[in-house]
Every structure is written in structure tokens, then in C-alpha cells.
C-alpha positions, 0 to 999 in steps of 0.5 A, a space after each residue: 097287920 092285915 090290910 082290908 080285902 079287895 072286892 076281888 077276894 071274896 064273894 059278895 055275901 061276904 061283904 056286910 061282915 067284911 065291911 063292919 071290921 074295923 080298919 087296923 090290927 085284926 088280930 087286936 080286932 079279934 081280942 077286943 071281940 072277945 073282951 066284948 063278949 065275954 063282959 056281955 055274956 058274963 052279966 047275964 044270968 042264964 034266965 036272963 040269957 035265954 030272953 028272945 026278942 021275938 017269937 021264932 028268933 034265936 035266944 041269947 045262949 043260941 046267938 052266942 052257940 052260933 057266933 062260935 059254931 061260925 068262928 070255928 067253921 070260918 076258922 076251917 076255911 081260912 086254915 085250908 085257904 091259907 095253906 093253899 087248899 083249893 077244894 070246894 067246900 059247901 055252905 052250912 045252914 046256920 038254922 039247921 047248926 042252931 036247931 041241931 044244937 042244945 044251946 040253950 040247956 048250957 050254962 052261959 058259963 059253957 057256952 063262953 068257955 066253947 065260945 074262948 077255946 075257938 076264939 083262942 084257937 082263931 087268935 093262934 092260927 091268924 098269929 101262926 100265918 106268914 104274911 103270904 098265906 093271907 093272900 092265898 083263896 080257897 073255894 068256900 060256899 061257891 066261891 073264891 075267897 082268901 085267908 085275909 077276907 075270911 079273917 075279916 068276916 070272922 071279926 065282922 060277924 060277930 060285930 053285926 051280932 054284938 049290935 043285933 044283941 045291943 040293939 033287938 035283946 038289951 035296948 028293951 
């Protein structure tokens, strides 16, 4: 079971996401995101998921492309931290990912099934690492962070975008 990490392993831009995964097994943590997701997704229809809450904002299909596009760059990052990997790698913009992207001329069904091959990858990376690697940093978007925190933000962010998507898209 991963603990939580200290304020030391990563930078503090990491901290909402870090501080919304919950407390106990993160890797149980990761599949409940998944079973999550993947109920909300799979009731909308495709009209139903390209609904925008506002003009400029992203719409359905583009917050779940990007809740993927992020797992997966996240994923990168606890693999090279967790093995030992001390080479800075940059920041993404994840406007720039979305607007390069076509999320929305993909079926839901598309999205979900890129959506669990990452998710399934994530899982079997996190079940993979001995206990130590979790604790090793890597150097990602200008500073230290571990495995471990890179595993909480990964659950963690998409719980801050499960509760945009209930809160700003279904509360209507």
C-alpha cells in the first residue's frame, strides 16, 4: 500500500491533485477511478457528450481525451522516476495537447477504450514496482518529484475532473 507523500517529494502545483486522492490503497484507488469513468461516459450519448458548459470551455469527449493524455504523460514520468531516471523533462501545455487533439470526432466508445488501455497500462506499472522505486524522484516540469506523488496525482486529477464534470456538465 502506498502511503501519501510528503510536501517534500513533489512541487507545490502538484498538491490539489495530490491532496484529493484519497487515503488507503492507490492502486484500488486507480480502479474505482476507472469504474467511475467509464459508467459516467458509458450513459452519454456522443450528442450528449460534446455538451460544453461554457463557450471556450472543453467539452465532454475533450476533458475525458485529456484526463488520458495526462495519465499517460504522468505514467511516463513515475516510470522514469521510479527506475531511477534523473533527466529533466519539460512541462506540457494541456490546452495546446487538447487543441492539437480531434477528441471530439471520436465516438465515446473510442475515447473510453484509449481511455482504459492507459488506465490498464497505469495499473500494471504501479503493481510491477518494488516498494522502493516509489520513493526514488525524477525531475519533471521544474522539479523533483517521486513515483509515489506521481501516483497520487494521477488518481488525483482525475478526481478533481469527475467533480468538474458532476459539478459544471450534469448539475444542469
Amino acid at each position: 500500500m502506498l502511503t501519501r507523500p510528503s510536501a517534500d517529494e513533489y512541487g507545490s502545483h502538484f498538491g490539489t491533485y495530490i491532496a484529493a486522492a484519497p487515503d488507503g490503497d492507490l492502486r484500488e484507488a486507480l480502479e474505482v477511478n476507472r469504474s467511475q469513468t467509464t459508467a459516467l461516459y458509458s450513459a452519454l450519448t456522443e450528442e450528449q457528450a460534446l455538451y460544453r458548459y461554457a463557450p471556450g470551455k472543453w467539452s465532454l469527449k475533450e476533458v475525458l481525451g485529456h484526463i488520458t493524455d495526462t495519465e499517460r504523460i504522468m505514467s511516463y514520468r513515475l516510470l522514469r522516476a521510479a527506475r531511477g531516471d534523473r533527466t529533466p523533462l519539460p512541462g506540457f501545455d494541456e490546452n495546446d495537447f487538447v487543441q492539437g487533439a480531434s477528441f471530439d470526432n471520436e465516438t465515446v466508445a473510442a475515447l473510453l477504450e484509449n481511455y482504459n488501455a492507459v488506465k490498464g497500462a497505469t495499473a500494471a506499472l504501479l503493481r510491477s514496482l518494488p516498494p522502493e522505486a516509489f520513493l526514488r524522484k525524477g525531475f519533471a516540469s521544474n522539479t523533483d518529484i517521486s513515483a509515489r506523488a506521481l501516483a497520487y496525482v494521477i488518481v488525483g486529477h482525475e478526481l478533481h475532473h469527475l467533480n468538474v464534470i458532476r459539478e459544471r456538465y450534469l448539475n444542469r
